[in-house]
N, C-alpha and C positions, 0 to 999 in steps of 0.2 A: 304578662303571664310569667317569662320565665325573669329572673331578677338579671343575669345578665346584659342580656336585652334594653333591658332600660338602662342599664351603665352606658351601656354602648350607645344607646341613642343622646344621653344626657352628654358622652363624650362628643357625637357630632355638633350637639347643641352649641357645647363652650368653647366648640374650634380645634377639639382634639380629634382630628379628619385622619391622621398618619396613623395615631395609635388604635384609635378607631377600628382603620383596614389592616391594620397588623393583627387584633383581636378575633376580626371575624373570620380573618384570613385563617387562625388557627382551628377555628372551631369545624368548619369545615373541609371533611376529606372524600375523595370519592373510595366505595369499597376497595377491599383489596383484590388485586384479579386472580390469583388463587389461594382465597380462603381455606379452602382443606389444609392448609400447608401450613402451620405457624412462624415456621422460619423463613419462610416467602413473606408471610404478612409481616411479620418485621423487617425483614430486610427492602419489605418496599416501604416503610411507615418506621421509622427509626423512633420519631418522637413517641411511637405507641408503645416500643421496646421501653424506653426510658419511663413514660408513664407506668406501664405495666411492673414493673422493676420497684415502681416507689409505692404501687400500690400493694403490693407484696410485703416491702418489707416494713408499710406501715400496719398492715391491718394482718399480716400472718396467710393471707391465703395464696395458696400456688398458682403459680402464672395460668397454667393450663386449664383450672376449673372456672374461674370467669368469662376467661375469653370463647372457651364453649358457649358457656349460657350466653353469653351476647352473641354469638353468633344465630342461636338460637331463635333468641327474642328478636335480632334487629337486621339478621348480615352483614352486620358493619354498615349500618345505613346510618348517618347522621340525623336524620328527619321522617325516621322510619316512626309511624304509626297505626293505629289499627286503622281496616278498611271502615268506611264510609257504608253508615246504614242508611236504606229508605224503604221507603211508602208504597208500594205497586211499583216499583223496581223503579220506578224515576223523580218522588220528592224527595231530597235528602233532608236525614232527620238528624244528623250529628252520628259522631265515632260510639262504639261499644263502649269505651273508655279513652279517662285522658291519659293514655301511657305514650309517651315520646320518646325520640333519640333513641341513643345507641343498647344504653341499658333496658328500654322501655320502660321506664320507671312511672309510676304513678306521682300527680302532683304531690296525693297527702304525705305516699313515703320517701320523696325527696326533700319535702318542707321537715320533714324530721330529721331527715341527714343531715340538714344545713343546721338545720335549730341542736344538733347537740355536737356537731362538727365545726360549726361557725366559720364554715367554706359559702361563705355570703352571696357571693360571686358568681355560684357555680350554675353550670349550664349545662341539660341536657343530650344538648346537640354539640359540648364538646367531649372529646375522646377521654381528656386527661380527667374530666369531672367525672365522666360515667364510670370509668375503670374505678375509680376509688369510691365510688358508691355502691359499686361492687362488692368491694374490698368490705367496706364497712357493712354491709348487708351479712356476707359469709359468716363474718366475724361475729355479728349478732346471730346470727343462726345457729352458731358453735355455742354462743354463751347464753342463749334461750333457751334453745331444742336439745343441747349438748350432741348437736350435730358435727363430724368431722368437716376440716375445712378442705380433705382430703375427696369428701365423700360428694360426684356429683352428682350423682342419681336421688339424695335425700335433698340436697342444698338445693337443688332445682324444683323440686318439691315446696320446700319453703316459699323459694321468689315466686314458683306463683300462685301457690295459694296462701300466702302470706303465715305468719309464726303462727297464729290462732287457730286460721284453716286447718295447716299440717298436724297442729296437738291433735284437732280434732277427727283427724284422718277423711277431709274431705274428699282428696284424691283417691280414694277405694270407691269412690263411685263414678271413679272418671277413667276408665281405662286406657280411653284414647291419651291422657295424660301421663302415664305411667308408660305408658310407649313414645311418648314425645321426651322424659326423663332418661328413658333406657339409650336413646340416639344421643342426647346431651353426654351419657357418661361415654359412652362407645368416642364421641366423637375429644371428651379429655383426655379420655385414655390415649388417642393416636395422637394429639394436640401435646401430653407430655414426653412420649417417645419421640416425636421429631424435636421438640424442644432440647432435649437431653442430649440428640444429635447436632445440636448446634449454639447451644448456649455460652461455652467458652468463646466460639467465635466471635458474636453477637456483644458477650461484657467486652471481649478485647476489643471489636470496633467502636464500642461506646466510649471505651477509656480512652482511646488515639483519637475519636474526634471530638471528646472533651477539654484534652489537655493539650492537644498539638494541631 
């Protein structure tokens, strides 16, 4: 299902066992223990600072409005998915949908990430794939909807009712949604004042443990 996956099993197949467990080893993280805090989540998740940073400055959008919506969507769960539906409360019939990992991304709107991204590789359930699928999500959102990549309360709107959805204003009949967008923006808003409180620090430790 996910195309990593099969690299990685195809890497145990032909004896590639080290890089293998170097691979999986990155994809999975446990949450950050205080998620409210973004300066806390990077300073315990360095490599997510560094991701977050490239996905920024690939795709234009501010650190602090992704990393809400995933907080949102996933809590930083690497294998976070929808709950399990069933039949008289005990045959299970399969998830709501196939949305996985950290972004909760749907398969069909991942296989278009890749397919115009050509990040072949990329995997769900790793941080540094999710954050720039993100990225690239915003970025459409901005150049479809002429959404700001500033703005999280519309951009959250977008991921999840998708570009089509939001033209056609399905969220006006979902209020509960409109109040799960309203906590997304409240919570970028706090997500880029602590950022802005700590961000010199954060590129200067990134620059001293890159170069020295």
């Amino acid at each position: 299902m996910k195309t990593k996956t099969i690299f990685l099993r195809h890497l145990l197949n032909s004896g590639g066992v080290l890089l293998a467990l170097m691979l999986l080893s990155g994809c999975a993280a446990s949450p950050p223990t205080n998620p409210d805090n973004l300066c806390s989540i990077f300073e315990e998740n360095r490599d997510w600072y560094e991701a977050a940073i490239d996905s920024r400055d690939k795709w234009g959008a501010p650190v602090h409005v992704p990393m809400a919506i995933m907080y949102q969507e996933s809590s930083f769960k690497y294998d976070a998915a929808p709950p399990m539906q069933y039949v008289l409360w005990i045959i299970p019939i399969g998830r709501a949908s196939d949305a996985y990992g950290y972004a909760q991304a749907k398969e069909m709107t991942w296989d278009e990430y890749i397919d115009e991204t050509g990040n072949w590789f990329a995997d769900r359930g790793d941080f540094h794939d999710a954050i720039d699928f993100m990225g690239w999500y915003i970025h459409k959102t901005n150049r479809v909807n002429k959404v700001s990549k500033w703005d999280a309360y519309h951009q959250y709107l977008n991921y999840h009712e998708g570009h089509g959805g939001y033209r056609r204003k399905t969220y006006n009949k979902k209020p509960w949604l409109k109040k799960v967008a309203r906590k997304v923006d409240a919570r970028a808003k706090r997500y880029s004042q602590q950022y802005w409180g700590c961000k010199d620090e954060l590129s200067r430790n990134w620059f001293m443990r890159t170069f020295f």
